[in-house]
Backbone as a chain_set.jsonl record, in Angstrom:
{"seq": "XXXXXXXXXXXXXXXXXXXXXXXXXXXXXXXXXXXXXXXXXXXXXXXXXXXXXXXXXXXXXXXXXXXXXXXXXXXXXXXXXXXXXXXXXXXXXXXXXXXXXXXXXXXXXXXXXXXXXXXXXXXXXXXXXXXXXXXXXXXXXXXXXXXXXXXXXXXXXXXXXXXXXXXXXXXXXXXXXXXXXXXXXXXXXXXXXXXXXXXXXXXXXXX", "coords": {"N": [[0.83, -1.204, 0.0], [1.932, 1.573, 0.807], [4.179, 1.596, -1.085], [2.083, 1.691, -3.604], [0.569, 4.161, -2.944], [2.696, 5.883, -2.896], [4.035, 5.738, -5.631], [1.411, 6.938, -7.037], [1.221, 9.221, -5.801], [3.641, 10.562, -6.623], [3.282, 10.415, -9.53], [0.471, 12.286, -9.978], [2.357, 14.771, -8.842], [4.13, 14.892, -10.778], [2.292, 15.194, -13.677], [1.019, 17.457, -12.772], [3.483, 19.149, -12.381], [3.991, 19.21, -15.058], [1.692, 20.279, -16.273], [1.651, 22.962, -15.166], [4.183, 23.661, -16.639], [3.313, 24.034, -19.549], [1.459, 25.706, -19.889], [2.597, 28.327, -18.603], [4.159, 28.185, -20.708], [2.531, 28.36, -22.919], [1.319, 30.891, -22.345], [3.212, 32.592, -22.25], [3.674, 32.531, -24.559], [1.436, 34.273, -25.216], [-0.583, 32.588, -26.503], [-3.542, 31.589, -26.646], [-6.036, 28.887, -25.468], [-7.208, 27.703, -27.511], [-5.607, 27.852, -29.763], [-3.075, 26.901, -28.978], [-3.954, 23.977, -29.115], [-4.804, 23.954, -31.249], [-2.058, 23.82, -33.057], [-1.04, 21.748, -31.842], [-2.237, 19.707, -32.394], [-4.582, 18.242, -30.726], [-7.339, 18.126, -28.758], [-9.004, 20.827, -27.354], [-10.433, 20.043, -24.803], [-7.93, 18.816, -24.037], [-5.607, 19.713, -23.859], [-6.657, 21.508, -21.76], [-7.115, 19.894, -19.419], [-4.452, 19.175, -19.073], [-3.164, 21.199, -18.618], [-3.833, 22.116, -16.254], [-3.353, 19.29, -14.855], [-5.087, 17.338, -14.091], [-5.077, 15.296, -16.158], [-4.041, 11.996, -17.755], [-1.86, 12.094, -20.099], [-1.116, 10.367, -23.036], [2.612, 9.663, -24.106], [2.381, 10.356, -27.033], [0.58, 12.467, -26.917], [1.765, 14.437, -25.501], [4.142, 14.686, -26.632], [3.04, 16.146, -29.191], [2.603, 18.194, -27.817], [4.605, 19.448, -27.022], [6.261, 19.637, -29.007], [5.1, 21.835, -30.351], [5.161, 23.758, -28.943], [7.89, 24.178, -29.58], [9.588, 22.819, -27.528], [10.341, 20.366, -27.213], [10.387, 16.932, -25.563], [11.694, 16.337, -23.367], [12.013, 19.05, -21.626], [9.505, 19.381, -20.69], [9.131, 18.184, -18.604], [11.082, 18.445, -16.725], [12.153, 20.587, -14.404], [12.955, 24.343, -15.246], [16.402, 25.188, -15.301], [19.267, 26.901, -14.611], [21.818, 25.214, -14.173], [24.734, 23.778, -16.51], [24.524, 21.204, -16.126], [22.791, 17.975, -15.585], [21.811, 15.895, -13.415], [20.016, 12.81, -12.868], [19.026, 10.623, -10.516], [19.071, 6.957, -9.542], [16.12, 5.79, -10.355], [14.427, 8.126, -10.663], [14.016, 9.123, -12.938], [11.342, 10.338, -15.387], [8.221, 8.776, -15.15], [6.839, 7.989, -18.018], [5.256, 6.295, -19.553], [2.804, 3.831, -18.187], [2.933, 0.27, -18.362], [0.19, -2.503, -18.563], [0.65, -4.401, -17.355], [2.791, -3.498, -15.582], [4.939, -2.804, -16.702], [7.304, -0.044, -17.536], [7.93, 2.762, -19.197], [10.833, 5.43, -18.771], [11.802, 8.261, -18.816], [14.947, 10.054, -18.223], [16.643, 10.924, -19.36], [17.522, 14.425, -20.708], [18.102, 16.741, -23.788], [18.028, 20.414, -24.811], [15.715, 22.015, -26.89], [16.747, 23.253, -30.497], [17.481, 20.971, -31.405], [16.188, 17.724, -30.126], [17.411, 15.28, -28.04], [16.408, 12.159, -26.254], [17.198, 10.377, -23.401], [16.154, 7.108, -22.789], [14.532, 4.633, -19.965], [13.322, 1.683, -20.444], [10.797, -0.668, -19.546], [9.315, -3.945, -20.209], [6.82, -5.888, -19.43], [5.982, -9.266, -19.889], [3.926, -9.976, -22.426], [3.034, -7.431, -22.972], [3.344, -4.19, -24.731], [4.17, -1.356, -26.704], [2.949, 1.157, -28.615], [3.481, 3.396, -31.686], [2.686, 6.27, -32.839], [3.976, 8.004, -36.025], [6.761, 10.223, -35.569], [8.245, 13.435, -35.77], [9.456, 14.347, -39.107], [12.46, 13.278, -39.785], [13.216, 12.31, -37.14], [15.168, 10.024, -34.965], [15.81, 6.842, -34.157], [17.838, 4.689, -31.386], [18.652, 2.191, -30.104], [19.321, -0.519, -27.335], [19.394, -3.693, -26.651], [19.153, -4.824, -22.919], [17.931, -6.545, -21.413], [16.292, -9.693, -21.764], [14.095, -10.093, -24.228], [13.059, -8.323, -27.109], [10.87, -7.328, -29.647], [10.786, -5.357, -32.365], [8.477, -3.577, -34.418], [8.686, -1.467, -37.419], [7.251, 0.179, -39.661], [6.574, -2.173, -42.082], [8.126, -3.76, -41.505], [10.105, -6.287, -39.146], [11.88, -7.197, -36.348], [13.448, -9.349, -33.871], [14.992, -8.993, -30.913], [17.536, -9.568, -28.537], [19.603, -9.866, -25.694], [22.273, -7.724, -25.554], [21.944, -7.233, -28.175], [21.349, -4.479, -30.465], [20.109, -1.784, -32.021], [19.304, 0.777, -34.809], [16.813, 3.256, -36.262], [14.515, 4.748, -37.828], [12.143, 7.103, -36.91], [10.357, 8.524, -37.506], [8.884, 6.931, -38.854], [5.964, 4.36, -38.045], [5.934, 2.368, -35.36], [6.932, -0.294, -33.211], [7.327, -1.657, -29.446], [7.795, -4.793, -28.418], [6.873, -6.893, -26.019], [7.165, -10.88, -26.87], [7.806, -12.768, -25.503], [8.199, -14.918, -22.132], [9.48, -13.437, -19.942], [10.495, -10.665, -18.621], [11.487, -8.004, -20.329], [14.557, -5.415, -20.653], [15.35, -2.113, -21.889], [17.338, 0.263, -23.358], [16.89, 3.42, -24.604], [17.404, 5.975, -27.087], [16.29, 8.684, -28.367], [16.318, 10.682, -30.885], [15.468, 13.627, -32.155], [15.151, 16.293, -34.694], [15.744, 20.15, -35.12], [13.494, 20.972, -33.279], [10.27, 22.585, -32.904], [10.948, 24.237, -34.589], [9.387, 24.929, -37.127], [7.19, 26.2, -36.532], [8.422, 28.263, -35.418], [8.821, 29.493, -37.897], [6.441, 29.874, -39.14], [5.475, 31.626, -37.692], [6.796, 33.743, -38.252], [6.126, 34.416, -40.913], [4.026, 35.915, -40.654]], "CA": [[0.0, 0.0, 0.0], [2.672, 2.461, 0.724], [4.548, 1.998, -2.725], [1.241, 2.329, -4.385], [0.497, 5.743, -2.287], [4.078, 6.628, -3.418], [3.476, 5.715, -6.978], [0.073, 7.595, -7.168], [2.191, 10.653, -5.511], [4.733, 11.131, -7.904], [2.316, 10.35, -10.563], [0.118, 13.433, -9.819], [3.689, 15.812, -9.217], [4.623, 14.82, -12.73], [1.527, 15.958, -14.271], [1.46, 18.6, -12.577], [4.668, 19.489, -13.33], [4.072, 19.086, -16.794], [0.619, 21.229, -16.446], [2.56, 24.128, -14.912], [4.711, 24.702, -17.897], [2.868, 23.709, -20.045], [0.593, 26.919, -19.024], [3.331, 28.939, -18.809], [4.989, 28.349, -22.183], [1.337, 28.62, -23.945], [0.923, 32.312, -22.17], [4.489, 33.559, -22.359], [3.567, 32.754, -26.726], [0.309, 34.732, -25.617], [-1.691, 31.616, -27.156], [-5.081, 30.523, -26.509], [-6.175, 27.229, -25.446], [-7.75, 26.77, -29.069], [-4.205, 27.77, -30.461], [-1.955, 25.998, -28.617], [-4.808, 22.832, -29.632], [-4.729, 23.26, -33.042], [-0.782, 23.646, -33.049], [-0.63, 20.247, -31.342], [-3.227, 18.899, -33.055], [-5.193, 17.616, -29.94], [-8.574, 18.711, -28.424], [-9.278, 21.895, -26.442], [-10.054, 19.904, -23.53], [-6.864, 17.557, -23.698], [-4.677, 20.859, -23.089], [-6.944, 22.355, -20.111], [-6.727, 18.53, -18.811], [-2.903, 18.663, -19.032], [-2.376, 22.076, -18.049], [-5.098, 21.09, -14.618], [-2.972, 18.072, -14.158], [-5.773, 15.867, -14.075], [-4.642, 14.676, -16.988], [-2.412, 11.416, -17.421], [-1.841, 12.394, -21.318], [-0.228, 9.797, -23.875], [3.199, 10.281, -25.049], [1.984, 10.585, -28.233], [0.289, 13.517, -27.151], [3.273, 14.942, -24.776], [5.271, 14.733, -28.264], [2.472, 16.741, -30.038], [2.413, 19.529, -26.859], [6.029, 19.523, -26.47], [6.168, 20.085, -30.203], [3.778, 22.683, -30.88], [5.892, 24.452, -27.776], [8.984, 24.173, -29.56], [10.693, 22.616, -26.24], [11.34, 19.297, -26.485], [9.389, 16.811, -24.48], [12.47, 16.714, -22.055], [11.598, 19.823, -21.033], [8.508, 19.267, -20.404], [8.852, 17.087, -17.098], [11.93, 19.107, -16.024], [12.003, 22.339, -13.842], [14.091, 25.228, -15.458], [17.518, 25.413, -14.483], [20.46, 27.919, -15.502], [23.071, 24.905, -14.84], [24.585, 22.98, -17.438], [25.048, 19.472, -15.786], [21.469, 17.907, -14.812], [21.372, 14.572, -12.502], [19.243, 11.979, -12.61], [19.779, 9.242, -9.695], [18.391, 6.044, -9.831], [14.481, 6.368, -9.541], [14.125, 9.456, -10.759], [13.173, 9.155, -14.022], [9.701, 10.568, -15.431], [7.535, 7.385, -15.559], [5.915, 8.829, -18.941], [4.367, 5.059, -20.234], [2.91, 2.368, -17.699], [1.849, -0.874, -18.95], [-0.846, -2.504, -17.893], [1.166, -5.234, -16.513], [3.525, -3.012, -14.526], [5.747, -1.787, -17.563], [7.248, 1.519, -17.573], [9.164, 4.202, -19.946], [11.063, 6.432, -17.868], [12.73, 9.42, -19.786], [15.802, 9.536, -17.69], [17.591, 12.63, -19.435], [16.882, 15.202, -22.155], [18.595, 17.889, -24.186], [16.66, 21.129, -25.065], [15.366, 22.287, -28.188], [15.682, 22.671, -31.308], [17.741, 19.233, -31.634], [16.082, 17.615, -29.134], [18.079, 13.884, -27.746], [15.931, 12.12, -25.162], [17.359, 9.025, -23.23], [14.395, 5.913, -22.166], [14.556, 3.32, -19.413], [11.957, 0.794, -20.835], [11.159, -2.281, -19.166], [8.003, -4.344, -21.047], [6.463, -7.385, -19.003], [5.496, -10.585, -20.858], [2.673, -9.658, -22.82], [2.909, -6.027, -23.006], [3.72, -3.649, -25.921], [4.106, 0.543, -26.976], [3.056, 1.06, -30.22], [3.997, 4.855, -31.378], [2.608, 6.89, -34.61], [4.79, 8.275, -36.396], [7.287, 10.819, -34.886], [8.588, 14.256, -36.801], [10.265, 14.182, -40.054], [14.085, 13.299, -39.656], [13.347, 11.431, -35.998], [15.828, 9.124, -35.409], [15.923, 6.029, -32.563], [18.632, 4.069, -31.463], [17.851, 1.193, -28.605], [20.052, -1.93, -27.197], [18.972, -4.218, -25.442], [19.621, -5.163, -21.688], [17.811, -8.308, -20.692], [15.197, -10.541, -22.203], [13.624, -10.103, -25.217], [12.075, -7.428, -27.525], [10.439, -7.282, -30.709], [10.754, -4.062, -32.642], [8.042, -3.693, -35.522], [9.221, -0.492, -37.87], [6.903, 0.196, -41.088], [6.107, -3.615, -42.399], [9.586, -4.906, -41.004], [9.717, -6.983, -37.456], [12.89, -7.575, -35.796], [13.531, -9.917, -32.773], [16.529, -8.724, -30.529], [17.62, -10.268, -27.43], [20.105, -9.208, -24.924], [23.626, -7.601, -25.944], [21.476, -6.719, -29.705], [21.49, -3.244, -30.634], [19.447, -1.198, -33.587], [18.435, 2.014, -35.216], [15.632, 2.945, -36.871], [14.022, 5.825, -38.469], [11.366, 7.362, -36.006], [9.152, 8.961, -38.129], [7.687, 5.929, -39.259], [5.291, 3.995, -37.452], [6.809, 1.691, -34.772], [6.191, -0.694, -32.01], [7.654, -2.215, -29.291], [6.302, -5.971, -27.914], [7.41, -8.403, -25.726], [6.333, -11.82, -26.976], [8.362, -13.839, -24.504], [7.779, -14.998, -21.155], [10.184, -12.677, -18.98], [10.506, -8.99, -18.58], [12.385, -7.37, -21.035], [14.559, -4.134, -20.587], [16.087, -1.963, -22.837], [17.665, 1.659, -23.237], [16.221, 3.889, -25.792], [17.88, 7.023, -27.145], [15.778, 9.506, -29.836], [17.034, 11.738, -31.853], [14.019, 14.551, -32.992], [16.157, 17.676, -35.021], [14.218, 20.832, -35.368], [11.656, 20.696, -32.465], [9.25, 23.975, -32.778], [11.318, 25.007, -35.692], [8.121, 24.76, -38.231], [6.388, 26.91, -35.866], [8.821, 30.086, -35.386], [8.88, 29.753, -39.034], [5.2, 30.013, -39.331], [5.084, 33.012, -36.891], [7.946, 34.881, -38.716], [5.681, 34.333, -42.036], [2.421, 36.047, -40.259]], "C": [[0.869, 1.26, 0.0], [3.341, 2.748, -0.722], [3.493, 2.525, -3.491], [0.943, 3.757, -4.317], [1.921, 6.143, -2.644], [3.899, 6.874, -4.577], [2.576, 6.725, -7.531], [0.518, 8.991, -6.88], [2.698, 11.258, -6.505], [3.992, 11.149, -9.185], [1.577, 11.966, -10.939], [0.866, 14.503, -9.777], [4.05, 15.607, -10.489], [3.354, 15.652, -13.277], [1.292, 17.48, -13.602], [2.357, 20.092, -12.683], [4.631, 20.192, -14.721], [2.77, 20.041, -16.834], [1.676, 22.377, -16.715], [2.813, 24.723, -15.984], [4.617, 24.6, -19.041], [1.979, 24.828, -20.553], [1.302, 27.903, -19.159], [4.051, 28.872, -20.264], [3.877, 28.564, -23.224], [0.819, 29.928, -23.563], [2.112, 32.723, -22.436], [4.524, 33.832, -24.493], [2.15, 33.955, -26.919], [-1.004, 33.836, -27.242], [-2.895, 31.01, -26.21], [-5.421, 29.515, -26.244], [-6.171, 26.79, -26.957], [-5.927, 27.312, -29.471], [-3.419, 26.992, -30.435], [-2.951, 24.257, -29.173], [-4.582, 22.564, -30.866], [-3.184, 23.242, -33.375], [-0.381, 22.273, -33.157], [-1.201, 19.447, -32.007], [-3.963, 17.696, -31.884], [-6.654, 18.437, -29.429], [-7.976, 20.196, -27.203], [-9.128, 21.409, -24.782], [-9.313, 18.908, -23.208], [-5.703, 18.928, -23.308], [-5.265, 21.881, -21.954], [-6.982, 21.241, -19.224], [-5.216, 18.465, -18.656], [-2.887, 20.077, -18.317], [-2.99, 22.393, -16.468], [-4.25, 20.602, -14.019], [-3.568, 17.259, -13.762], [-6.051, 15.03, -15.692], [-3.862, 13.181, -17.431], [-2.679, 11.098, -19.343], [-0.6, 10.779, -21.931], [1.417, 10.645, -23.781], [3.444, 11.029, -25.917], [1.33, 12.52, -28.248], [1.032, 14.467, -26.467], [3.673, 15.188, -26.386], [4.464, 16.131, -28.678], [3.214, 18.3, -29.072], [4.044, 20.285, -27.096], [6.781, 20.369, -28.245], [5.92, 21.447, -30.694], [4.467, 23.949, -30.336], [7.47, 25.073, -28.603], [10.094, 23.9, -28.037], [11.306, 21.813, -26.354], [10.587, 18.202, -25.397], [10.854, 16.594, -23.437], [11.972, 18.168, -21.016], [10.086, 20.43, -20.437], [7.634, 18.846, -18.551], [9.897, 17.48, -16.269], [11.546, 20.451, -15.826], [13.208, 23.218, -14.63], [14.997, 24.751, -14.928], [18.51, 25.646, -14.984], [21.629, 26.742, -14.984], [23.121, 23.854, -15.736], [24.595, 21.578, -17.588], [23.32, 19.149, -15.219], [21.488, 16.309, -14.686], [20.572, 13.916, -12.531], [19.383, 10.554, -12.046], [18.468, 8.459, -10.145], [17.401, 5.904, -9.495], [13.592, 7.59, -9.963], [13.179, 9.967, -11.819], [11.989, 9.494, -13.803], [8.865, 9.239, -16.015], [6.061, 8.449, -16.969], [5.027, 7.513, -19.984], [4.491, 3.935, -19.068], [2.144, 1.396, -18.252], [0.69, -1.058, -18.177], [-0.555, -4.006, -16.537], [2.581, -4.581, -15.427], [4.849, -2.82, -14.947], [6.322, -0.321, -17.047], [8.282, 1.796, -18.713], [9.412, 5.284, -18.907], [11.886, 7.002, -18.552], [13.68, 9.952, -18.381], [16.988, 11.036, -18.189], [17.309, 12.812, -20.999], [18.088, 16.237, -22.629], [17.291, 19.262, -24.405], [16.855, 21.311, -26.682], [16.536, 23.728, -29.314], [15.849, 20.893, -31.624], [17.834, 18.754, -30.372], [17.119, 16.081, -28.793], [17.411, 13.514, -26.458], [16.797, 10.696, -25.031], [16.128, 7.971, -22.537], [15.545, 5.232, -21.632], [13.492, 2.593, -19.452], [12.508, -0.349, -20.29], [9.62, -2.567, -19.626], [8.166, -5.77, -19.708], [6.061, -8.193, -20.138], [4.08, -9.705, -21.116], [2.222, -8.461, -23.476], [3.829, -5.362, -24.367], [3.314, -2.458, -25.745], [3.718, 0.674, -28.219], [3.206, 2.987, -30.462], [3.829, 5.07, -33.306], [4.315, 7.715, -34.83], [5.835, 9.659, -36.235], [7.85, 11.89, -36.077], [9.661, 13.945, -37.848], [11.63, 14.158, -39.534], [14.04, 12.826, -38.02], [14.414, 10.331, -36.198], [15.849, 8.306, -33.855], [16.547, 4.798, -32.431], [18.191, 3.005, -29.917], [18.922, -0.275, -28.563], [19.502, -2.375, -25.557], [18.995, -4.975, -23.8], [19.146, -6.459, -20.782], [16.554, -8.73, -21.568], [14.985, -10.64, -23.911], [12.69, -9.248, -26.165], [11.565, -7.68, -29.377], [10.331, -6.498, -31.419], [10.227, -4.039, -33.726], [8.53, -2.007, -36.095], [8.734, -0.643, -39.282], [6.01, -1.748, -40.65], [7.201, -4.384, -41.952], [9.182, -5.705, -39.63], [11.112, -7.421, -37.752], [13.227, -8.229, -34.327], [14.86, -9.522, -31.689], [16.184, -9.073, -29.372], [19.119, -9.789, -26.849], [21.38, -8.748, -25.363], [22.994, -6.898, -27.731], [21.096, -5.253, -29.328], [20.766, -2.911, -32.391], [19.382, 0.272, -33.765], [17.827, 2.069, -35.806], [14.658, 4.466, -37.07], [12.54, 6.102, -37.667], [9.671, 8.194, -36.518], [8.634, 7.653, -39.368], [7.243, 5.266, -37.938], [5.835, 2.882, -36.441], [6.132, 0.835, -33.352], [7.263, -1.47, -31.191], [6.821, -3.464, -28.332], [7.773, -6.984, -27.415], [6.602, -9.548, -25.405], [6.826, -13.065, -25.741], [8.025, -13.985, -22.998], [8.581, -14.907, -19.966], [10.267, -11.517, -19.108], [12.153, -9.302, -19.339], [12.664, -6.114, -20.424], [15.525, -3.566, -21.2], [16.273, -0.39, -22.733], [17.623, 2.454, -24.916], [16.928, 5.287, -26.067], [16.84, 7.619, -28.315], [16.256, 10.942, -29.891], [15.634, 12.932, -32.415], [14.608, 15.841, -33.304], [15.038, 18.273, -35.326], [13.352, 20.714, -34.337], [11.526, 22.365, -32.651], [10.304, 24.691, -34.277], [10.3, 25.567, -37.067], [7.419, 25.874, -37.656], [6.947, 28.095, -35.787], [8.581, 30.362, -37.291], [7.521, 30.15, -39.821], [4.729, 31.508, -38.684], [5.798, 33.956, -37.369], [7.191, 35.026, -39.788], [4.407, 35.284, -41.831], [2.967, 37.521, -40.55]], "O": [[0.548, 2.089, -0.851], [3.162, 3.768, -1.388], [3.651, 3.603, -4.063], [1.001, 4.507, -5.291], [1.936, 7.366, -2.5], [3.611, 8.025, -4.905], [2.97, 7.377, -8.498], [0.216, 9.893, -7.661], [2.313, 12.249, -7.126], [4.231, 12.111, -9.914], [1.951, 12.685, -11.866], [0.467, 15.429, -10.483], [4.256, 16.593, -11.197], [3.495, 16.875, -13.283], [1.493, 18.514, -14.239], [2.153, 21.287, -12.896], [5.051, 21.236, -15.218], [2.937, 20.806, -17.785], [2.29, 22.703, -17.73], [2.286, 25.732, -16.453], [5.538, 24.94, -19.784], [1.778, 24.825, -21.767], [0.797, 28.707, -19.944], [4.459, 29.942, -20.716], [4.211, 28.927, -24.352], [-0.111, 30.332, -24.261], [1.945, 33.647, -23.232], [5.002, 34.649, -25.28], [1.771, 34.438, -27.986], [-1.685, 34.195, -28.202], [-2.937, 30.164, -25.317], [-4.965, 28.775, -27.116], [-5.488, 25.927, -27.508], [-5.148, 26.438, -29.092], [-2.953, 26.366, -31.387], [-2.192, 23.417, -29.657], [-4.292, 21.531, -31.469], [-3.012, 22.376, -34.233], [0.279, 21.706, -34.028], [-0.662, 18.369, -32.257], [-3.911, 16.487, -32.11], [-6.845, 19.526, -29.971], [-6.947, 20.378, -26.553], [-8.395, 21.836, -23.889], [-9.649, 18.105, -22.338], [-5.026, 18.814, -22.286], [-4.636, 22.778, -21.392], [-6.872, 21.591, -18.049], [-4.808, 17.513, -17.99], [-2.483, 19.96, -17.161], [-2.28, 22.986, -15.656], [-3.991, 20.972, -12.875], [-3.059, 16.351, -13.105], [-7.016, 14.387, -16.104], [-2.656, 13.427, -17.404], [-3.401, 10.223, -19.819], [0.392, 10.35, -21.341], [1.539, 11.836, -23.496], [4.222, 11.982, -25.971], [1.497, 13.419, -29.072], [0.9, 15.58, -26.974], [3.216, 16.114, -27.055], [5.079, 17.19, -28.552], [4.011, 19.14, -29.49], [4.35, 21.462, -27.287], [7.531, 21.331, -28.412], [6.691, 22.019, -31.464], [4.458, 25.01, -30.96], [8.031, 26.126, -28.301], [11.042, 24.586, -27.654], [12.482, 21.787, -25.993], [10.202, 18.708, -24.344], [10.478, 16.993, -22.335], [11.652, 18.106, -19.829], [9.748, 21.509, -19.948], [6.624, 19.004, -17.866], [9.883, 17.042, -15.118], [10.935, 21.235, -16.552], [14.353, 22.765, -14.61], [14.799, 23.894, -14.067], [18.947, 24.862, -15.826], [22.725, 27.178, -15.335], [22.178, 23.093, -15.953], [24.646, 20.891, -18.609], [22.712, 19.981, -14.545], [21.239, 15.56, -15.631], [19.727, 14.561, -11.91], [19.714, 9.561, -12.693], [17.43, 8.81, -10.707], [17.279, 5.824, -8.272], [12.434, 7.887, -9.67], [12.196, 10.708, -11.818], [11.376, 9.306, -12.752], [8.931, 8.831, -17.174], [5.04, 9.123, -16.831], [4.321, 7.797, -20.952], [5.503, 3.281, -18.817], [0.965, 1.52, -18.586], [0.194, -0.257, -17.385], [-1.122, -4.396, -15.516], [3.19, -5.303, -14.637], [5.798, -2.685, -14.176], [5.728, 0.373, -16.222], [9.258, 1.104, -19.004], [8.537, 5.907, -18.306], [12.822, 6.336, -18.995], [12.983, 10.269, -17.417], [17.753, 11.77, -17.563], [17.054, 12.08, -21.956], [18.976, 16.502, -21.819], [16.077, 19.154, -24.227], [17.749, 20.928, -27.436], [16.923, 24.812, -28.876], [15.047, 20.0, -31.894], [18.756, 18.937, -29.577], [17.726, 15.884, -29.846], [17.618, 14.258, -25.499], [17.094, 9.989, -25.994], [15.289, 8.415, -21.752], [16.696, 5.082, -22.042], [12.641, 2.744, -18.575], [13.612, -0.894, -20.296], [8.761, -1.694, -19.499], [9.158, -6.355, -19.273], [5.837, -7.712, -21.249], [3.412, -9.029, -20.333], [1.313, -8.379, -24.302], [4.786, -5.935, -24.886], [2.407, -2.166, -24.967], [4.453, 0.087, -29.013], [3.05, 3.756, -29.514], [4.308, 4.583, -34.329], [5.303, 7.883, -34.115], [5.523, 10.383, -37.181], [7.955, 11.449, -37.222], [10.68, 13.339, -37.514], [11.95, 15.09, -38.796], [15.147, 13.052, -37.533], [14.598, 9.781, -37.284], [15.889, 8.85, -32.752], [16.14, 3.833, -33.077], [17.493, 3.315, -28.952], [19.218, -0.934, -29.56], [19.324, -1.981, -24.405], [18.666, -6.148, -23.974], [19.694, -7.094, -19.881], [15.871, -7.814, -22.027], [15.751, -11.253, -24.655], [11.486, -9.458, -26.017], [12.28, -8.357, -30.115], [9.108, -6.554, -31.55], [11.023, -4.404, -34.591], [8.754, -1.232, -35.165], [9.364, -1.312, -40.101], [5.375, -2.256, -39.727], [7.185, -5.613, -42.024], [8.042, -5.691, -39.167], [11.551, -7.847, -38.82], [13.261, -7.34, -33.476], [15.881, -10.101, -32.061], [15.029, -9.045, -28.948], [19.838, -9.287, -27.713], [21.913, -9.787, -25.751], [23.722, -6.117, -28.345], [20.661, -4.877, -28.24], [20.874, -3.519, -33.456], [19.415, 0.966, -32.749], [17.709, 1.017, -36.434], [14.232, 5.046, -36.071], [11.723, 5.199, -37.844], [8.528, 8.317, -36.078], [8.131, 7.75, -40.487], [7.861, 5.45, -36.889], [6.514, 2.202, -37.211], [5.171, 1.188, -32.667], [8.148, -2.001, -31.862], [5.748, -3.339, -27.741], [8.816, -7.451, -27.873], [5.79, -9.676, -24.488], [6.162, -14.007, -25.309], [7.473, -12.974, -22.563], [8.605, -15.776, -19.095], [9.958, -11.277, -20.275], [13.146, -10.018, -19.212], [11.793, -5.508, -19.799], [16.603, -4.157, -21.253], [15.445, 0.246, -22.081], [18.152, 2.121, -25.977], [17.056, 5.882, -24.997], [16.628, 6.835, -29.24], [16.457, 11.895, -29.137], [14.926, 12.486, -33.318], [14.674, 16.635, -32.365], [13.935, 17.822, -35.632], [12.258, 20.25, -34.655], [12.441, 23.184, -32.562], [10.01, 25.794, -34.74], [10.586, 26.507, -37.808], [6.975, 26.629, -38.521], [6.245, 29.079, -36.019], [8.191, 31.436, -37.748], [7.53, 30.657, -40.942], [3.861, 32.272, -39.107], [5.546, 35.101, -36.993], [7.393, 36.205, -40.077], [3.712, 35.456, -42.833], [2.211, 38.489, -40.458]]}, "num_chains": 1, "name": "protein.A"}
């Protein structure tokens, strides 16, 4: 009961978190709910749900927000901070995907924008899988794997990798990861996304 009440804690400070400046970076542009919405390409009330914090938003749609922002979703789940070294002990990570079997993605360290570099600590239980549309033009995602067994679908391809295997793989196509085997997999994920919010100053310099 206590872990769970821990869990459920930090859960709510993350979104929160992620409301906050979320809120702040969509008034400091002097944008609108509907603006910052149609930017992202999500509903009206999926960005007053996130910027609330009673939200617990996809990825998918983190990406869009984070996007739309020009930040970076690193910076999304991190507080400011003028220095240039930033820590993350063991634990710390932002749990930003749980399975349903007791999975997680934990984004673990970021760069900022415009070339964003995020690092993942993914661990998949038996059974469990991410599947992930397709990420901005020129995405790029590199991943090796650390114990068990993963499955990495990419387009119409499928690739099986197992512990010590290593890949990359073009991020703006459609992608999944699945573990078919019957042990927890875990694996370390790096992406590459050049350009974040660059489309967007370029759109506002055009107005």
């Amino acid at each position: 009961m206590q872990y769970a009440a821990l869990m459920e804690s930090s859960t709510e400070l993350l979104a929160r978190t992620i409301g906050a400046r979320v809120k702040q970076e969509r008034q400091s542009r002097k944008w609108t709910l509907d603006q910052l919405a149609g930017h992202a390409g999500v509903s009206r009330r999926m960005v007053v749900n996130v910027e609330q914090g009673t939200a617990n938003p996809s990825v998918g749609t983190l990406l869009r927000l984070s996007d739309a922002l020009g930040l970076g979703l690193p910076a999304l789940v991190e507080p400011p901070t003028p220095k240039q070294v930033k820590l993350t002990r063991n634990g710390e990570g932002a749990a930003l995907w749980t399975g349903d079997l007791g999975g997680r993605g934990l984004l673990v360290a970021g760069t900022s924008s415009p070339d964003v570099v995020e690092l993942w600590d993914w661990t998949l239980m038996p059974g469990e899988q991410h599947s992930s549309d397709p990420h901005t033009e020129g995405t790029q995602e590199l991943l090796q794997i650390l114990a068990g067994e993963v499955t990495i679908k990419v387009g119409s391809q499928t690739f099986v990798l197992t512990q010590g295997d290593a890949m990359s793989f073009p991020g703006d196509e459609s992608h999944a990861y699945i573990n078919a085997a019957a042990h927890p997999a875990r694996f370390t994920l790096t992406v590459f996304e050049p350009g974040v919010g660059t489309a967007h100053r370029t759109e506002n310099l055009d107005v």
